[in-house]
C-alpha positions in Angstrom: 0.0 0.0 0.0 2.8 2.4 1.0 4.8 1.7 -2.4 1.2 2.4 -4.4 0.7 5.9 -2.1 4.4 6.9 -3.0 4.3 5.5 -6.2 1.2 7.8 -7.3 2.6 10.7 -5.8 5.7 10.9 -7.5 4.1 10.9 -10.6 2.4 13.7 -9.4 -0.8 12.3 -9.4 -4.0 14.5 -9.1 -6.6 13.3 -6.3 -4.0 12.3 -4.1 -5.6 9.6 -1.6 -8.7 9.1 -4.1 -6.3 8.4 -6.8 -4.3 6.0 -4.9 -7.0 4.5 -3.6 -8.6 3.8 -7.1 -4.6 1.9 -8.1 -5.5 -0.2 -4.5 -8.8 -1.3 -5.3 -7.2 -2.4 -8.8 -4.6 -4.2 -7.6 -7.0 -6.1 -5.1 -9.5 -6.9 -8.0 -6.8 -8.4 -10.6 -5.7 -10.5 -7.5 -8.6 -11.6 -6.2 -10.8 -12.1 -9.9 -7.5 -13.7 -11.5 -7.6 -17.3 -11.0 -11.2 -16.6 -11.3 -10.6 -15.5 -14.8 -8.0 -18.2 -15.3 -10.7 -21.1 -13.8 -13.6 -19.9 -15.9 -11.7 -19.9 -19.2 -9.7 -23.5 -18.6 -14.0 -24.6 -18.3 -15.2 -23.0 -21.4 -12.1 -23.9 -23.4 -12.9 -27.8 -21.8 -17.0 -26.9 -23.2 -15.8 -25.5 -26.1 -13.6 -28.6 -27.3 -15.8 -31.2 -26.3 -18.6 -29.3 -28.3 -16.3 -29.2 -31.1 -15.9 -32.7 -30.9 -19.3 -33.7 -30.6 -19.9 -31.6 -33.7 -17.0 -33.3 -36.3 -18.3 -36.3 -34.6 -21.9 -35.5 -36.1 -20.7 -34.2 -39.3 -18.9 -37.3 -39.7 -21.9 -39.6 -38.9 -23.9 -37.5 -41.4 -21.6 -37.9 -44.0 -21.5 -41.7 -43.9 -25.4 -41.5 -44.0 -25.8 -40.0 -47.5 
């Protein structure tokens, strides 16, 4: 927090407190809503491939149909 506070005001950033406090709140959410991220998108890359699968599969069944 203390690195963030001095870090914002040696760039002389405007709002002081509010503006550092904005770069904290940040920091907390890409920490916290990361693996999140990282969870949700290994599922729907699984989803995705099996749908892919499922649908070459079909396409393939069709094909040896006609």
């Amino acid at each position: 927090v203390a690195n963030i506070l001095l870090a914002h005001a040696g760039r002389g950033g405007g709002g002081g407190a509010a503006g550092a406090a904005v770069e904290i709140a940040r920091a907390a959410a890409r920490s916290w809503l990361a693996p999140l991220l990282d969870t949700a998108c290994d599922r729907l890359a699984y989803v995705l491939r099996n749908l892919f699968d499922l649908a070459a599969e079909r396409n393939k069944n069709n094909e040896s149909l006609d």
